[in-house]
SEMI-532276 format. One record per residue: residue in one letter; x, y, z of N, C-alpha, C in turn. Coordinates in steps of 0.001 Angstrom, whole numbers, plus 524288, in hexadecimal, padded with zeros to 5 digits. Layout:
# SEMI-532276
aXYZXYZXYZ;...
***
This chain:
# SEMI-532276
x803527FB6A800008000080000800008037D804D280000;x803CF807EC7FCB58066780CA37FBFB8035C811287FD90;x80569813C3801AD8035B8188C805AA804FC81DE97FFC3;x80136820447FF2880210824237FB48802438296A7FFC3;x802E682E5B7FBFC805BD832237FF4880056833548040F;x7FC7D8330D800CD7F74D834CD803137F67A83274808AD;x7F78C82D8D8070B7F635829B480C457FACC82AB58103F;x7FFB582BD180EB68054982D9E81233802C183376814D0;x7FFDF835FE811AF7FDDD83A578143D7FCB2839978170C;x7F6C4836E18182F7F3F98358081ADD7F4078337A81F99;x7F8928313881F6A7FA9282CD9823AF7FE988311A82757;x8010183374824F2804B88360482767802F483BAF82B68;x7FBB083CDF828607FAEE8410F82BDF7F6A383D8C8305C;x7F6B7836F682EAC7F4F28349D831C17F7228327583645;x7FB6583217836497FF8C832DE83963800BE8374A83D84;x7FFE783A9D83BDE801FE83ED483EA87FD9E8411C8440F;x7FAAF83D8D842E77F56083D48846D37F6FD836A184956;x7F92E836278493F7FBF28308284D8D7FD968340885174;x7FDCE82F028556D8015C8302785B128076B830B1857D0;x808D382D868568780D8F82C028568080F2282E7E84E7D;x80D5E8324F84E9B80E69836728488A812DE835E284681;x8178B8354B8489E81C4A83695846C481CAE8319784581;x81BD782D48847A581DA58283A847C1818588263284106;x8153782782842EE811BD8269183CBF813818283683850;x814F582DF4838EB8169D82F6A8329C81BAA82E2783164;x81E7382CB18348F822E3828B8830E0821F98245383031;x81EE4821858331E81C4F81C758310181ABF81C5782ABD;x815AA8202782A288139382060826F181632823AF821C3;x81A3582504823DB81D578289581DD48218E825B681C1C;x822E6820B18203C8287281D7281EBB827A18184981B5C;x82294819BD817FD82182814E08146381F8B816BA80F5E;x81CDD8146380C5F8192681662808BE815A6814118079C;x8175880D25807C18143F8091B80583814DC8054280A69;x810578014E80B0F80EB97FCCC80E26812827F7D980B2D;x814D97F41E80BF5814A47EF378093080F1F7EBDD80B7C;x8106E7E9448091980A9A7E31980A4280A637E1CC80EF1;x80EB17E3D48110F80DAE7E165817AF80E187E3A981A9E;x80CE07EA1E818FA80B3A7EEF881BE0810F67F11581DE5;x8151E7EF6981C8881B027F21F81E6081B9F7F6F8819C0;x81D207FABF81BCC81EE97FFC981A28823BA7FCC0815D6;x82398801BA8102D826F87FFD980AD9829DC8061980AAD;x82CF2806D580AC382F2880A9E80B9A831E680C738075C;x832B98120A80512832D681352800A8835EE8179E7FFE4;x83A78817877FF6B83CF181D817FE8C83B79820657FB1C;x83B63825A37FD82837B382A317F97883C2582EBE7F96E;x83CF582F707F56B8426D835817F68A83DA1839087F81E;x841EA83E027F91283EAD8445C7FAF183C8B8440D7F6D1;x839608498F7F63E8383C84A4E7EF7A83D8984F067EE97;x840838501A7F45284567852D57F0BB849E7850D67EDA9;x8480684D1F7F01984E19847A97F03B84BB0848C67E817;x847B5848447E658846D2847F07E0E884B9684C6C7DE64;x84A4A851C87E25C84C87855FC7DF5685280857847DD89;x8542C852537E1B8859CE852027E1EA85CB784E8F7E079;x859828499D7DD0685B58845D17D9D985D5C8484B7D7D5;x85CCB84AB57D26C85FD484C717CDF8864BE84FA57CE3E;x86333854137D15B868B2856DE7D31186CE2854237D4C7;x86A1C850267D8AA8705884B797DAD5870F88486B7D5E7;x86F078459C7D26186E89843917CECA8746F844E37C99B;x87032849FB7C97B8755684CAC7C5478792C84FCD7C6D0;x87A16851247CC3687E5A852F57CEBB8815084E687D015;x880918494E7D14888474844F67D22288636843CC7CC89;x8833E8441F7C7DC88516841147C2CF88910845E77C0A7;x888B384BD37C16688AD3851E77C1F1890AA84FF37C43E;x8900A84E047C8CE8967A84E7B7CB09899618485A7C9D9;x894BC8443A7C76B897C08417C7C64C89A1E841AD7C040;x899A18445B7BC2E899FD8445F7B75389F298492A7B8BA;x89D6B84CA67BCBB8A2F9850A37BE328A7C984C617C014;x8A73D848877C21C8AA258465A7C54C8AE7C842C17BFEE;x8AAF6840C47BCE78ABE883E9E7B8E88ADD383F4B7B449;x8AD378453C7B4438AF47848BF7AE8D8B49384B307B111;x8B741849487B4788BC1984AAF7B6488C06F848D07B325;x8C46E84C367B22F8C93F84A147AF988CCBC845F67B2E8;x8CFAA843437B06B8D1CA8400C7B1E38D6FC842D67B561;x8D8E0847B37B53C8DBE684A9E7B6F38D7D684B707BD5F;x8D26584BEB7BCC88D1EF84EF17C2398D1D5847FA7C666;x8D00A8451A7C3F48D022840F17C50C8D5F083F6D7C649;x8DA04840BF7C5D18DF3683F427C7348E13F843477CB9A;x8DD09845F07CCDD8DE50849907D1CB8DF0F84DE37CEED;x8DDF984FFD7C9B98E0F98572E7CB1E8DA32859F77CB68;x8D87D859D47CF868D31585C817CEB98D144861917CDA0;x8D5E1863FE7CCBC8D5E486A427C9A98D58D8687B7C4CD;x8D291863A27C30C8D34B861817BCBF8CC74860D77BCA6;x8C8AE862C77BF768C3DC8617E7C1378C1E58642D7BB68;x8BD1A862867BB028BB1F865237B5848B4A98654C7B93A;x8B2EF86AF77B9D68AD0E86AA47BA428AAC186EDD7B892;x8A58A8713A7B52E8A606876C67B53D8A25B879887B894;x8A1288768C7BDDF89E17879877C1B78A17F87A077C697;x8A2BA87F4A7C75B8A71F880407CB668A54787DE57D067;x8A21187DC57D1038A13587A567D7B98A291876B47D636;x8A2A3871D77D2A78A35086CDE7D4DB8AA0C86CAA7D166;x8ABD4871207CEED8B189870AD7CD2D8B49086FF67D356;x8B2F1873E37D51D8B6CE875A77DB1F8B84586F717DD87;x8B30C86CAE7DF488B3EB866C67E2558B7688647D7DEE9;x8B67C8641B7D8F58B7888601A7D64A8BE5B860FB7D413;x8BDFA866687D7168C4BD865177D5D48C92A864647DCAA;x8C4EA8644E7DEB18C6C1862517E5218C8E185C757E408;x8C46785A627DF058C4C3854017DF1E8BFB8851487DFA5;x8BEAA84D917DD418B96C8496B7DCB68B692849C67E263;x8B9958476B7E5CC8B6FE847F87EB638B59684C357ED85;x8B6D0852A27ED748B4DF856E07EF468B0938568A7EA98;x8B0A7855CC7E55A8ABD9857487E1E08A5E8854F17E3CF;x8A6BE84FAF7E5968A43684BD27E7C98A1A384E2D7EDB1;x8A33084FCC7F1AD8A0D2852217F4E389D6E857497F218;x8A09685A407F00A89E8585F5C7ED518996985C2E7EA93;x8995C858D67E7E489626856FA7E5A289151855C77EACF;x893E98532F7EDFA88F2F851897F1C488B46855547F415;x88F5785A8A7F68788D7685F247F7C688A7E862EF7F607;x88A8F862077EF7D88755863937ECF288298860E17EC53;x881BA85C0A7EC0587E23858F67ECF687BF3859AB7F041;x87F10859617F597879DB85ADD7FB6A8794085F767F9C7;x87AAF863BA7F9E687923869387F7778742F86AF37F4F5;x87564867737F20386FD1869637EDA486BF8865D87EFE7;x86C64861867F24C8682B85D897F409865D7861597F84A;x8685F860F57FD57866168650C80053863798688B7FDD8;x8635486B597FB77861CB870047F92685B3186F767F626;x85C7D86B347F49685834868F27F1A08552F867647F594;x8567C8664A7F8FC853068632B7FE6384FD6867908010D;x853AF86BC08018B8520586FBE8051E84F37873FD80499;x84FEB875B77FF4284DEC8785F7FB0984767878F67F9F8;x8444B87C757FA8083F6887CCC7F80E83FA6879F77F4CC;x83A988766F7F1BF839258746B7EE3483B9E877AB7E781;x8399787BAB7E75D83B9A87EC27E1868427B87EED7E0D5;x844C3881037E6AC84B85880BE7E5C184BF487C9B7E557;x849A5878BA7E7E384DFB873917E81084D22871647E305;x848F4872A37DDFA848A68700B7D9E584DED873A27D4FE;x84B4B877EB7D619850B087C117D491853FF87AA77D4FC;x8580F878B87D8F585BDA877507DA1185CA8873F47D842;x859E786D667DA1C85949869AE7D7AA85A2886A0B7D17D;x859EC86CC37CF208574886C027C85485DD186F2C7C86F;x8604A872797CAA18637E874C37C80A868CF8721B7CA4A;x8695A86F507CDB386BD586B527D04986DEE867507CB46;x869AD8647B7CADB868508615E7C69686A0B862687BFD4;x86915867117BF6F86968869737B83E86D82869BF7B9CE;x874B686BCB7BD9F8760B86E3E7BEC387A41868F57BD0C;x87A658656F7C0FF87D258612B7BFD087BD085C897BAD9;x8769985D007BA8D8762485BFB7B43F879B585E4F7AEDD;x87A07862BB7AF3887C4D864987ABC6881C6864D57AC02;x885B3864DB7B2AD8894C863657B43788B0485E067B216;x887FC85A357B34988AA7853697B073888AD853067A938;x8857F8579E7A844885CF858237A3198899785BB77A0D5;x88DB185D6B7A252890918604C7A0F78956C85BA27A078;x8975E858CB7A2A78997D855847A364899178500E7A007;x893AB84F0179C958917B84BF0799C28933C84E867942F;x8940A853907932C895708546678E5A898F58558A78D96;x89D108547D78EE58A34E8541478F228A43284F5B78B5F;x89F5A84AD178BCF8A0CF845D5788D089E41845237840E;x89F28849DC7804289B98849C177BC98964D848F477B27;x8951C845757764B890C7845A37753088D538432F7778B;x88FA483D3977A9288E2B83BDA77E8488D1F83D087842F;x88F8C84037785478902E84449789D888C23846FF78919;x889C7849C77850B8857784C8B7842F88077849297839C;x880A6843BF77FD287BAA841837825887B3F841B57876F;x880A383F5C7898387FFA83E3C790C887CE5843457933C;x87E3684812790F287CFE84CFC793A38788E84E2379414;x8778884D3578F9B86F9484E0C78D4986C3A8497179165;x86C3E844157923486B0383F82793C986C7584242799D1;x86EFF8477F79B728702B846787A0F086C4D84A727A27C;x86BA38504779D24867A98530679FCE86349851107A0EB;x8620384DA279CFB85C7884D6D79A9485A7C8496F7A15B;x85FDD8465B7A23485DFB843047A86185E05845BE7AC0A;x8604784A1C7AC578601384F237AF38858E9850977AFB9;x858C2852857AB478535B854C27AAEF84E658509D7AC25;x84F8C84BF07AC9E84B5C8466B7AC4384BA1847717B283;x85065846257B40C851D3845E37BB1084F178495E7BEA1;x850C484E297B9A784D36853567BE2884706851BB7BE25;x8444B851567B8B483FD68502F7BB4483D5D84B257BD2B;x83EF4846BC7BBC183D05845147BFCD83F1F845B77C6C7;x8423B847B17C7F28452E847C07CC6483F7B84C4A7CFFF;x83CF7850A07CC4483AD4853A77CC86835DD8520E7CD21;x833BC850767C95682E7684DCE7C8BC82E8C848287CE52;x831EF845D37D03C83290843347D549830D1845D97D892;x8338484B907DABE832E084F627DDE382DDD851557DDB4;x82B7C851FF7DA1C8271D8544E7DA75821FE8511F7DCA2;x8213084BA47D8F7820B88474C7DBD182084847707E1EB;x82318847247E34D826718448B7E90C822E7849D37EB96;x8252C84EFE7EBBD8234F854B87EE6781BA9854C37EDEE;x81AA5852A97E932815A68520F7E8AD812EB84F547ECAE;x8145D84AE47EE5B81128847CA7F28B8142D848FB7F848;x8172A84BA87F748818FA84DD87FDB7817368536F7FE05;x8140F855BC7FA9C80EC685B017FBCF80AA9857C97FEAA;
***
């Protein structure tokens, strides 16, 4: 038997008229569905922000890994003043060396995640979307270095760019819809 949102409503402001309230509504919010023999089936559900922040982590990890990868074989032998990037924030780490780029990388990640978390609904999509186009076009810059193939690769990366955002979006909306 699958408890729909209506009936989770229901139950939960039915709850809150128990003796024991606090102890009901986690009962009743830590399941979704019955099995056959009446034991709780338990179901991981992301935020609906966790949606907004797929893509940005998405194409900011594939961003620093295609940076990580388009390195000369010189910076790779240690001279890291041999770094090639053309966005001065992540040049600075990346000529410290792979491992400072890699935190920098992380820090930017919690960065913008927080942000997205904390953020009104309208910034955090703003952000989100420009997060996203930002390092999209970053690991597509890097895709056409390899010719003509490099440029299919490039085209095939916006176009998953642009698929990612909306459904990542259309999730969120979804998700925010039944938590009104």
């Amino acid at each position: 038997m699958v408890i729909c949102s209506r009936t989770l409503y229901a139950a939960r402001r039915s709850a809150t008229n128990c003796r024991n309230s606090a102890e009901s509504i986690d009962q009743v919010t830590s399941f979704y569905s019955l099995a056959d023999d009446g034991r709780p089936m338990y179901r991981i559900q992301m935020k609906p922000r966790c949606w907004l922040l797929f893509g940005p982590l998405l194409f900011c990890l594939l961003d620093g890994g295609l940076t990580l990868q388009g390195q000369s074989q010189r910076y790779w032998d240690g001279r890291y003043d041999q770094a090639e990037e053309m966005n001065p924030l992540g040049l600075w780490p990346l000529r410290q060396g792979p491992d400072m780029f890699l935190i920098a990388l992380f820090c930017w990640i919690t960065t913008f995640g927080f942000a997205i978390f904390l953020l009104p609904e309208n910034l955090a999509r703003v952000l989100a979307f420009a997060v996203q186009l930002g390092h999209s076009l970053g690991a597509s810059s890097w895709l056409a270095r390899h010719g003509i193939f490099g440029w299919a690769a490039l085209a095939s990366l916006l176009l998953c760019s642009r698929l990612i955002l909306d459904w990542t979006w259309k999730k969120y909306d979804e998700r925010w819809a039944v938590r009104k």
